[in-house]
MILUMKOL-968097 format. One record per residue (C-alpha): z, y, x; residue in three letters. Coordinates in steps of 0.02 Angstrom, whole numbers, padded with zeros to 5 digits. Each point is the difference from the previous one (the first is absolute). Layout:
// residues N
NODE      c3      c2      c1  type
NODE       Z       Y       X   ALA
...
//
This chain:
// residues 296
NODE      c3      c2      c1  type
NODE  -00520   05189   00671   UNK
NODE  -00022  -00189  -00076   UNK
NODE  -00124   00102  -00133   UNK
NODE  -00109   00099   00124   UNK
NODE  -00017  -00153   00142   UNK
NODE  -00057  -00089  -00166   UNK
NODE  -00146   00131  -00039   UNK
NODE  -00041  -00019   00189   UNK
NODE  -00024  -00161   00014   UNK
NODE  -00111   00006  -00177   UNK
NODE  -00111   00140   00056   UNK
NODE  -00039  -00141   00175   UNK
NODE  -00034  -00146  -00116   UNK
NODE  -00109   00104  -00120   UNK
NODE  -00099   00072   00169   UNK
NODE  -00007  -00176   00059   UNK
NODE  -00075  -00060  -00135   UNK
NODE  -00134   00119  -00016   UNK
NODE  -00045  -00030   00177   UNK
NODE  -00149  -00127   00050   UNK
NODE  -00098  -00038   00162   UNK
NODE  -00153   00066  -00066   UNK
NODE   00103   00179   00044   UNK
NODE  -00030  -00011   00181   UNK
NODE  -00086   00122   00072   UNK
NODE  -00158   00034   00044   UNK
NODE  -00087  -00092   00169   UNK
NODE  -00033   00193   00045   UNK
NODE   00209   00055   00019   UNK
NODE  -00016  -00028   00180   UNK
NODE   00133  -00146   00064   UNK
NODE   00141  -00013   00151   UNK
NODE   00006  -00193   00062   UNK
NODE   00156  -00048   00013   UNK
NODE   00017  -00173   00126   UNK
NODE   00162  -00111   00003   UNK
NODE  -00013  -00151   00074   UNK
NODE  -00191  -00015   00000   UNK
NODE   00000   00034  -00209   UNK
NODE  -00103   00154  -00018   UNK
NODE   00044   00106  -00183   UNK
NODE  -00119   00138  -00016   UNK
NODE   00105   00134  -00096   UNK
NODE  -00063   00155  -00103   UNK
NODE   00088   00127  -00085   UNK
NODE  -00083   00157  -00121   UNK
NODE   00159   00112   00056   UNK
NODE  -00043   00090   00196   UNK
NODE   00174   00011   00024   UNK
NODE   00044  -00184  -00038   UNK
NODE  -00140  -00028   00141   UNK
NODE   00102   00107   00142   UNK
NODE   00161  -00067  -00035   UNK
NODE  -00069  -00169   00009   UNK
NODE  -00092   00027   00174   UNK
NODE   00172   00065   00072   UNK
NODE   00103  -00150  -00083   UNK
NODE  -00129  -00125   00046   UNK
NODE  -00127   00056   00166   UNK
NODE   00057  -00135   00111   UNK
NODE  -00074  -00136  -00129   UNK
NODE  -00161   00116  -00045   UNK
NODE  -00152  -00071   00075   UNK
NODE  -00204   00037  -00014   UNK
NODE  -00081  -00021  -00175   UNK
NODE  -00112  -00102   00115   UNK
NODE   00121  -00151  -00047   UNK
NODE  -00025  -00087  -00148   UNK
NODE   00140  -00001  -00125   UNK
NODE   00091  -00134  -00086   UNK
NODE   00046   00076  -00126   UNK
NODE   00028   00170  -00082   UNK
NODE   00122   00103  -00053   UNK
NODE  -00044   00177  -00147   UNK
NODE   00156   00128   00005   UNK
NODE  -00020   00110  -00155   UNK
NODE   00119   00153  -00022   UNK
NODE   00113   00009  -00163   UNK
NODE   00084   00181  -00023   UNK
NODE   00095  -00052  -00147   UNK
NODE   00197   00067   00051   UNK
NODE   00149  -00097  -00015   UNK
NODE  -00069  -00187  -00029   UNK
NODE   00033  -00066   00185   UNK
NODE   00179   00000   00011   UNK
NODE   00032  -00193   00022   UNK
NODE   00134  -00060   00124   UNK
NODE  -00069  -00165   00022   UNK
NODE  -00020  -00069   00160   UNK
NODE  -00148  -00121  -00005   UNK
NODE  -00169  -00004  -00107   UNK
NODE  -00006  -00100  -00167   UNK
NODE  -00152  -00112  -00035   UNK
NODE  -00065  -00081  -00129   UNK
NODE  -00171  -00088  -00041   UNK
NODE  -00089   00043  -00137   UNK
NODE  -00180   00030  -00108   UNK
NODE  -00078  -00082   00192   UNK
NODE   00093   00141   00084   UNK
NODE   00190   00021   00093   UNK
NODE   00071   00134  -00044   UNK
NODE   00103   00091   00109   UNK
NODE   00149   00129  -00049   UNK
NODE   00107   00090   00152   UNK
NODE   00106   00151  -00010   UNK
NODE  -00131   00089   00099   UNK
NODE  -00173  -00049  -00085   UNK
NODE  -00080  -00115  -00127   UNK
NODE  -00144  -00117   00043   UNK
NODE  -00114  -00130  -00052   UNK
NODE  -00057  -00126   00122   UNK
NODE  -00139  -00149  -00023   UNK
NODE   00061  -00176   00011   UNK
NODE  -00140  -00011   00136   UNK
NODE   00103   00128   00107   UNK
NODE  -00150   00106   00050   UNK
NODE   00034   00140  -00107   UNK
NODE   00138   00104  -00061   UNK
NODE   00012   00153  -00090   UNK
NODE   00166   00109   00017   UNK
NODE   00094   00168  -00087   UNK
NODE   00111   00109   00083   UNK
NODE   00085   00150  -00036   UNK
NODE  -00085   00152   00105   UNK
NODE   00121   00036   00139   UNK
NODE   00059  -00178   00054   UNK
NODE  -00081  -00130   00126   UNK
NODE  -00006  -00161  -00109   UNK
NODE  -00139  -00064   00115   UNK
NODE   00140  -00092   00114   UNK
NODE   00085  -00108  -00160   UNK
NODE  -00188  -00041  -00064   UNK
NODE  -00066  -00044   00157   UNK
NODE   00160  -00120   00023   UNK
NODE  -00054  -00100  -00168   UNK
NODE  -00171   00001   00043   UNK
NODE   00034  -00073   00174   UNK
NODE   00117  -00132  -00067   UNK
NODE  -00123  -00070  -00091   UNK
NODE  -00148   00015   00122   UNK
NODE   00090  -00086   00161   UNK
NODE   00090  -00131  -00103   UNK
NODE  -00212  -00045  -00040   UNK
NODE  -00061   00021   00152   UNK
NODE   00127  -00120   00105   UNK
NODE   00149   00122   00033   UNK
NODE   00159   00080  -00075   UNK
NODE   00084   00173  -00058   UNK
NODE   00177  -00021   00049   UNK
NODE   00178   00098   00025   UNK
NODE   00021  -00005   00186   UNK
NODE   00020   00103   00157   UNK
NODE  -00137  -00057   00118   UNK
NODE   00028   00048   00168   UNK
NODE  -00124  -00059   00165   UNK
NODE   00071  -00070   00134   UNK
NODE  -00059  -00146   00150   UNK
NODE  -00069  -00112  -00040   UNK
NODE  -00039   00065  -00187   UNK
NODE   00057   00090  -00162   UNK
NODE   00180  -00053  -00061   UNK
NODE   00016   00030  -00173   UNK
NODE   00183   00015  -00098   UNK
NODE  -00003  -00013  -00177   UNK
NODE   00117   00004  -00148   UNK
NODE   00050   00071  -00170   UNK
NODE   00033   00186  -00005   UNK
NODE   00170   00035   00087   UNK
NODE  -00008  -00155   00117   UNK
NODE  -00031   00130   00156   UNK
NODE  -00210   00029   00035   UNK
NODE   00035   00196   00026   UNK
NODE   00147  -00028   00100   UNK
NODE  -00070  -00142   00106   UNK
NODE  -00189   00113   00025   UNK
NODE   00108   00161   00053   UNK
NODE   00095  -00119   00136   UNK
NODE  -00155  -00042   00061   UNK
NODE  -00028   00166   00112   UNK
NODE  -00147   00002   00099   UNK
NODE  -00065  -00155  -00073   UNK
NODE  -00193   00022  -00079   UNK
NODE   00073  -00005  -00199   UNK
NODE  -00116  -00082  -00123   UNK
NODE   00093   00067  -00164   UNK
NODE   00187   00012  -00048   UNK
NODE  -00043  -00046  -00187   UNK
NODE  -00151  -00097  -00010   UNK
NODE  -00119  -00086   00125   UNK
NODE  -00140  -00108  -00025   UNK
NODE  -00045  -00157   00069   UNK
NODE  -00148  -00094   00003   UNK
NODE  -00094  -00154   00038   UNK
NODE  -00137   00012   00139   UNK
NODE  -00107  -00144   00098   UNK
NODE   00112   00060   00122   UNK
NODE   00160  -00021  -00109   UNK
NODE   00122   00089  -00085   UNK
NODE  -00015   00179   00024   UNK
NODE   00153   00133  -00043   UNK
NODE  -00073   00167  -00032   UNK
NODE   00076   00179  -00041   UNK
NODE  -00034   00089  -00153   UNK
NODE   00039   00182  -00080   UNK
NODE   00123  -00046  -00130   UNK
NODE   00201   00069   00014   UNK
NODE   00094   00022   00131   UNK
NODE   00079   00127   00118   UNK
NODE  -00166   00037   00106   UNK
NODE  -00132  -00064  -00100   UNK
NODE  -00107   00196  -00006   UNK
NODE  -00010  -00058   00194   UNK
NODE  -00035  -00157   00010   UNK
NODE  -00135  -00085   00090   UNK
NODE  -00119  -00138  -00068   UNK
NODE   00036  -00145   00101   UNK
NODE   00015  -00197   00006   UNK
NODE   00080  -00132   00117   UNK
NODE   00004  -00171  -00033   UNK
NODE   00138  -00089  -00080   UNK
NODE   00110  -00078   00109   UNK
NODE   00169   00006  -00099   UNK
NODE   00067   00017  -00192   UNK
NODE   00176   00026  -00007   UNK
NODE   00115   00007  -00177   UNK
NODE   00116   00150   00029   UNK
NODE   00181  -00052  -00040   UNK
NODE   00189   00117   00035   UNK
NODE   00104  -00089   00095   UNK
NODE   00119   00014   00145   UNK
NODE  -00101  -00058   00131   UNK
NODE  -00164  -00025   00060   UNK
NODE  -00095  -00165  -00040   UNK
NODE  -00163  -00065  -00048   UNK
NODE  -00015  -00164  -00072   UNK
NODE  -00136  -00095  -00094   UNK
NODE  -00015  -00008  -00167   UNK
NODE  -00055  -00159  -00081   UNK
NODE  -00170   00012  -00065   UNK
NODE   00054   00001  -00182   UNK
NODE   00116   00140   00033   UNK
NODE  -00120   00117   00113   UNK
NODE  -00155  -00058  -00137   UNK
NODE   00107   00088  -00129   UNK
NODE   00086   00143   00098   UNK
NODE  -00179   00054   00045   UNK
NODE  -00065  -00015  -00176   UNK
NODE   00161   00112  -00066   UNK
NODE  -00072   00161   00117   UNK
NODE  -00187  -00024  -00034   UNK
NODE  -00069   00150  -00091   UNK
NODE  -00079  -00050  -00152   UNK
NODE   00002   00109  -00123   UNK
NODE  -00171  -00038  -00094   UNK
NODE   00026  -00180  -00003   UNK
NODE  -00107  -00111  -00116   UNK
NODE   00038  -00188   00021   UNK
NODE  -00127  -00012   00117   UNK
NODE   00082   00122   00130   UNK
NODE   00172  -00077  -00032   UNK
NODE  -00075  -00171   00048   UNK
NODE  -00073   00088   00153   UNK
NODE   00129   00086   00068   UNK
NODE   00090  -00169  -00014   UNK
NODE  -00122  -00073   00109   UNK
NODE   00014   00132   00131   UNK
NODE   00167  -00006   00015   UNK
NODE  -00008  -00176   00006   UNK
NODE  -00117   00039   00179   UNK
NODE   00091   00093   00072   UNK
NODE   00156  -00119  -00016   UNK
NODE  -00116  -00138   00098   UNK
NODE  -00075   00103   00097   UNK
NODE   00131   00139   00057   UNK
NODE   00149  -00064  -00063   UNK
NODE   00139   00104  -00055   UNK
NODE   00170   00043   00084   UNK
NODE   00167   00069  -00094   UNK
NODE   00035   00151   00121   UNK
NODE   00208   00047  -00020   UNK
NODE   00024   00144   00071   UNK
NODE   00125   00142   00009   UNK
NODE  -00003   00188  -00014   UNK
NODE  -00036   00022   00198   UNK
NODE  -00119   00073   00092   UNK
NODE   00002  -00143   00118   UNK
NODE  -00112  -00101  -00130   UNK
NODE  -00150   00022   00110   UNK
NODE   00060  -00026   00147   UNK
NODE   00075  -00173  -00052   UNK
NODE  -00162  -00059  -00091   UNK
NODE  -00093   00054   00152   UNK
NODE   00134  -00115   00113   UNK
NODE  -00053  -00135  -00115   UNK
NODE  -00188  -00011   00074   UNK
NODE   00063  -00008   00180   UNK
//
């Protein structure tokens, strides 16, 4: 078992390696626009089935080629068998030769440090669109003012209340309680900074209903650090502590110093200009109801 996950993981490096941006595909391979949180990606892909599966997964999110992209994102087809199998969780980067490389369980891809162009390989039959799109993402919003992170979003008067936390600390459970409440993710949401302000906004990545759900933003009015407890409670955390608690569930897998130093400095506005709360809260579907009581 040790033996064959080791010839796995060799025939991915050795494809990785051999890959380069200058394999994108041509500006003729017609493109679906994918928009999150006012980022356009323009993505192309020479396999017609990888096309359909990706307008089911993502048609909330596809907009007009009329827009103009921010960046792009090449899926090429590998049908080599048996070199996918890889039970790890999150995407490994490293920079490299003036390109990150980027190695998943579902695809291997090449993205420039500009973050306008990446190139990805995925086995024939799986939708690796999702996990690339996340990387590219993380890296685009942390650039342009905003943040990938592990939350639950969820819209509510006066604005978007966003729960965040490590995997395990309760999104899924807190979204599902949420019935009848306009969900931005479950997983991940975005959030943004506008002339307006701080804008939370849904995206297409994990999560329970995310084949179904709509592209939508609210403004932030609320982030709150999910913690178990025995009772409900929401308390503020000192900027220190909700400066790093953010930073922990940013997405950002692609990170060059640059980006780390950025995402810093987000997280470091929305502590002054949102604040953060420590949210205890127990396994009961009252959770709502009590955070709603707390606006009245």
């Amino acid at each position: 078992m040790i033996a064959e996950e080791i010839a796995q993981r060799t025939a991915r490096h050795v494809l990785l390696r051999r890959l380069s941006l200058d394999d994108g595909l041509q500006e003729a391979v017609p493109a679906l626009n994918v928009r999150i949180a006012d980022v356009v990606v323009a993505v192309r892909s020479d396999d017609a089935p990888s096309l359909a599966r990706i307008v089911r997964a993502l048609r909330p999110f596809l907009v007009s080629r009329a827009a103009a992209p921010d960046a792009r994102l090449d899926l090429r087809v590998d049908r080599t068998p048996g070199i996918w199998a890889d039970e790890s969780p999150e995407p490994r980067a490293t920079l490299a030769d003036g390109v990150i490389n980027v190695e998943h369980r579902d695809f291997v891809g090449v993205l420039s440090v500009e973050g306008d162009h990446m190139v990805v390989v995925h086995p024939r039959h799986m939708l690796a669109v999702e996990n690339a799109l996340r990387v590219l993402y993380a890296l685009l919003l942390v650039r342009n003012g905003g943040v990938l992170l592990h939350a639950a979003g969820v819209v509510r008067e006066p604005g978007a209340s966003v729960l965040f936390g490590r995997s395990g600390s309760g999104k899924t459970t807190v979204a599902r309680m949420a019935r009848g409440r306009a969900l931005l993710g479950d997983d991940l949401v975005a959030l943004r900074r506008t002339h307006l302000g701080w804008v939370a906004c849904s995206t297409p990545f994990g999560g329970e209903h995310a084949r179904t759900r709509r592209n939508r933003a609210a403004g932030l009015s609320e982030l709150l650090r999910l913690r178990h407890g025995d009772h409900f409670e929401a308390r503020p955390m000192a900027a220190a502590r909700g400066v790093a608690a953010l930073l922990q569930s940013v997405v950002l897998p692609a990170s060059i110093g640059e980006d780390r130093r950025l995402a810093l400095e987000r997280c470091l506005e929305l502590q002054r200009e949102v604040g953060v709360h420590e949210l205890t809260f127990p396994l009961d579907n009252g959770l709502w109801r009590w955070l709603d009581g707390r606006r009245t």
